[in-house]
C-alpha positions as CSV (number, residue, x, y, z in Angstrom):
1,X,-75.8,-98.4,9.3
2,X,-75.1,-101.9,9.7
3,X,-74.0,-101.0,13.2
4,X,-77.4,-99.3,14.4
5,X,-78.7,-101.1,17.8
6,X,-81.9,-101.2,15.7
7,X,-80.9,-103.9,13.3
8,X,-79.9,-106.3,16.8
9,X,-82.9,-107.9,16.7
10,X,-83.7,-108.2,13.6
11,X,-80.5,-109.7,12.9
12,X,-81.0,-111.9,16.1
13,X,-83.9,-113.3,14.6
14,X,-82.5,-113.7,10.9
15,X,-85.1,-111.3,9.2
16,X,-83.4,-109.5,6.3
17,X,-83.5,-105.6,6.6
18,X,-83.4,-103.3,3.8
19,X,-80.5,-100.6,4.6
20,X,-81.8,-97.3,2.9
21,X,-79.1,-94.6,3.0
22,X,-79.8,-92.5,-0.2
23,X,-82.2,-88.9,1.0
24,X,-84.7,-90.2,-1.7
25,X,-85.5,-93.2,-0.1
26,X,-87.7,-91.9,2.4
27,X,-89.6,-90.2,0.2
28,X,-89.8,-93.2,-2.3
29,X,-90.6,-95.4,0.8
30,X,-93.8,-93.5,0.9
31,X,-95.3,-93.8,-2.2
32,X,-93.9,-98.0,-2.4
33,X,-95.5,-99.7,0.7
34,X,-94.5,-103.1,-0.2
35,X,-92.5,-105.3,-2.4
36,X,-93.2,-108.7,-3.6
37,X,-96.5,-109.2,-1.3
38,X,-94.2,-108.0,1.7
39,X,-95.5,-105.1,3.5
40,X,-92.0,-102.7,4.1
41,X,-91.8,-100.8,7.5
42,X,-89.5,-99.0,8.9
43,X,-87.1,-100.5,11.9
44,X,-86.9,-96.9,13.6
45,X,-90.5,-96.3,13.7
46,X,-93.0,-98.2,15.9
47,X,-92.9,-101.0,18.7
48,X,-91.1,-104.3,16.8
49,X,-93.0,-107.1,17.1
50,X,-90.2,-109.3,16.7
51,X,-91.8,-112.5,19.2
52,X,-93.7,-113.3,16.3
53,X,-90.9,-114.5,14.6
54,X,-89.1,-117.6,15.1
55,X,-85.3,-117.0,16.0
56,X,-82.5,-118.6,14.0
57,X,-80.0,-119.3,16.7
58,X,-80.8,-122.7,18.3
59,X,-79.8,-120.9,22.3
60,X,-82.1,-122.4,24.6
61,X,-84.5,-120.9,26.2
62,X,-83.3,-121.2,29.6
63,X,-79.5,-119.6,28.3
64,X,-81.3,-116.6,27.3
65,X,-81.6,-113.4,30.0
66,X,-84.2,-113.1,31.9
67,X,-86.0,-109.7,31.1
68,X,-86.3,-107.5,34.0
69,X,-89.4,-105.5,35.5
70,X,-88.6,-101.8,34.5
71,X,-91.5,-100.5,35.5
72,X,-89.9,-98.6,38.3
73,X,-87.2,-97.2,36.6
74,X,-88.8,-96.5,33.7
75,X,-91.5,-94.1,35.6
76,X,-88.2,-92.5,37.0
77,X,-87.0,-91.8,33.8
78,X,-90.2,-90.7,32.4
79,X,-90.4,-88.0,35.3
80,X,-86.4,-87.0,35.0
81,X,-86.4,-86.5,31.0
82,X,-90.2,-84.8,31.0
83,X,-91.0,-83.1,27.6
84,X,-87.4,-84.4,26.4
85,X,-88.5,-87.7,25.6
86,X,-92.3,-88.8,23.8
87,X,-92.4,-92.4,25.9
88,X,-90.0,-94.9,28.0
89,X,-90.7,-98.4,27.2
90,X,-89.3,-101.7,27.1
91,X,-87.5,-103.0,23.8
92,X,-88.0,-105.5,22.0
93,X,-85.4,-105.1,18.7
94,X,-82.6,-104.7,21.4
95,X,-79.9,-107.3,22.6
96,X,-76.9,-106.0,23.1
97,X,-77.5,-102.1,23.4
98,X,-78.7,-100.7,26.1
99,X,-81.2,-98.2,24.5
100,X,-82.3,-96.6,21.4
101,X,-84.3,-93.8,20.2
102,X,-87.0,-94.7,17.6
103,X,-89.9,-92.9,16.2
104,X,-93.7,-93.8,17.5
105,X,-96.1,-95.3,15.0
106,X,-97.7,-92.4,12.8
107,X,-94.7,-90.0,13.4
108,X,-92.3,-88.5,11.3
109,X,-89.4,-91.1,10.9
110,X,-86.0,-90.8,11.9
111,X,-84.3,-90.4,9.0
112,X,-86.9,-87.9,7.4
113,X,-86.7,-85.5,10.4
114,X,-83.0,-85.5,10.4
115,X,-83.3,-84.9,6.3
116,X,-85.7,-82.0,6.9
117,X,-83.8,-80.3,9.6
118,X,-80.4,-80.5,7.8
119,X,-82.3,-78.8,4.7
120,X,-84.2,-76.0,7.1
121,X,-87.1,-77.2,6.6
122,X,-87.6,-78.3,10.2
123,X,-86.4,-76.6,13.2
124,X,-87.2,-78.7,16.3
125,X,-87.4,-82.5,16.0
126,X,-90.2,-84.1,17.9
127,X,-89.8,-85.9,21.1
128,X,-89.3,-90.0,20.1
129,X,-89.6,-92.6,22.5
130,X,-86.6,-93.8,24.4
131,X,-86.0,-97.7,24.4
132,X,-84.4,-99.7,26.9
133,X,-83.1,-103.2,26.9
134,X,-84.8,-105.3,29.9
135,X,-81.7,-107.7,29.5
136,X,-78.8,-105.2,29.4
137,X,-76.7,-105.5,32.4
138,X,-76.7,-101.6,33.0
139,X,-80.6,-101.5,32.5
140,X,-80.8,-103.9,34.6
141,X,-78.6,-102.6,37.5
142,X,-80.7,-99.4,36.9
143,X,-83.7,-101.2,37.7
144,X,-82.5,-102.6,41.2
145,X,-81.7,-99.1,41.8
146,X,-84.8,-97.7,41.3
147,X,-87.2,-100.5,42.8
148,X,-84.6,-99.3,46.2
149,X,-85.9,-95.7,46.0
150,X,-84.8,-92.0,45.4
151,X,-81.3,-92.3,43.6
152,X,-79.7,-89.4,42.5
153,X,-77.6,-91.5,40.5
154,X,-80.9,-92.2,38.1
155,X,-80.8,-88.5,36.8
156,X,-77.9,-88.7,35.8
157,X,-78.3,-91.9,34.2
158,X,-81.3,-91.0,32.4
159,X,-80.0,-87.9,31.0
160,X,-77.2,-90.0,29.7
161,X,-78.7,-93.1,28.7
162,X,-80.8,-90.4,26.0
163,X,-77.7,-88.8,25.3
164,X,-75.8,-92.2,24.5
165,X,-79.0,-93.2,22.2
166,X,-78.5,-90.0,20.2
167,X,-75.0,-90.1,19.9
168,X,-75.4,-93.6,18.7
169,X,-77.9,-92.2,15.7
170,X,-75.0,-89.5,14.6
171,X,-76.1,-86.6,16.7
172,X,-75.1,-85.0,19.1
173,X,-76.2,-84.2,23.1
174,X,-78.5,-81.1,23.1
175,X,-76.1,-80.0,25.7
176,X,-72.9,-81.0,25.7
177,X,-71.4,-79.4,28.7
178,X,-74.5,-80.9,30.7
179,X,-73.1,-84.7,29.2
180,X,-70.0,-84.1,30.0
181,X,-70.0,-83.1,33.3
182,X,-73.0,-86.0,34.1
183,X,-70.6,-88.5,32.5
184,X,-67.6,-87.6,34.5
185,X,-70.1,-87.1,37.7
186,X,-71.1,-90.8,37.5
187,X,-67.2,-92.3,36.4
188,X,-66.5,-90.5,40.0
189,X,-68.9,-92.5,42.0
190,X,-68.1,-95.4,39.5
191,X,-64.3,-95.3,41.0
């Protein structure tokens, strides 16, 4: 847990994060909405609004990586993943990841569809949105790529990029041959 790409900005920004790891929790987190006048949400649900929040490290503003323009590449993504994927947007909880999955605000959340499928009582997750890092040195490369124009390389790289976010949440590619071979496909070009 303490490991999830989730937590990065949080931790970035020094807010404290509940880690909830026992089945009943998200079913008690429904019932108890806050604690102590502090409203508790869920870090794999919804957009963070984390530029609210004052961060504790003293880097300067002009150390910190520029965010890119992702519009580009994430429309490409959007169109290569289809049906796969609920949304493509920027992140704003990531700093050293290049992507995560998280739920959309009002859907079922993470941990609670992963609970429901392991007991049967879901069969087919629902699509989450796909986050990338508009700082992350392979988002960013993506990005130049894209703005250049059609890059076979990008579906690929898209298939793997949601891959890599699922793999990083304990799952496992929906098709693992498909990784596999994409993987090894883009180490080729890579050499």
């Amino acid at each position: 847990l303490t490991q999830s790409p989730h937590l990065e900005g949080f931790r970035a920004k020094g807010v404290e994060v509940l880690l909830l790891s026992d089945h009943v929790d998200e079913f008690w987190l429904q019932h108890i909405t806050e604690f102590d006048g502090k409203p508790l949400k869920s870090i794999t649900r919804g957009a963070a609004d984390l530029d609210a929040i004052d961060a504790d490290d003293s880097t300067p503003e002009d150390e910190k990586p520029e965010e890119t323009d992702l519009s580009t590449l994430i429309a490409a993504i959007k169109a290569e993943l289809g049906d796969a994927v609920k949304d493509v947007r920027p992140s704003k909880r990531l700093t050293d990841s290049p992507v995560c999955l998280i739920a959309d605000d009002g859907d079922m959340d993470v941990n609670l569809e992963r609970l429901l499928k392991r007991h049967g009582q879901l069969q087919h997750g629902m699509p989450r949105v796909l986050e990338l890092n508009p700082t992350h040195a392979v988002i960013t490369k993506l990005a130049a790529r894209a703005a250049d124009g059609n890059d076979p390389l990008l579906q690929d790289a898209a298939h793997l990029l949601l891959d890599q976010a699922r793999i990083v949440e304990g799952e496992t590619p929906n098709d693992p041959a498909a990784y596999a071979r994409r993987l090894a496909t883009v180490l080729e070009r890579a050499l």
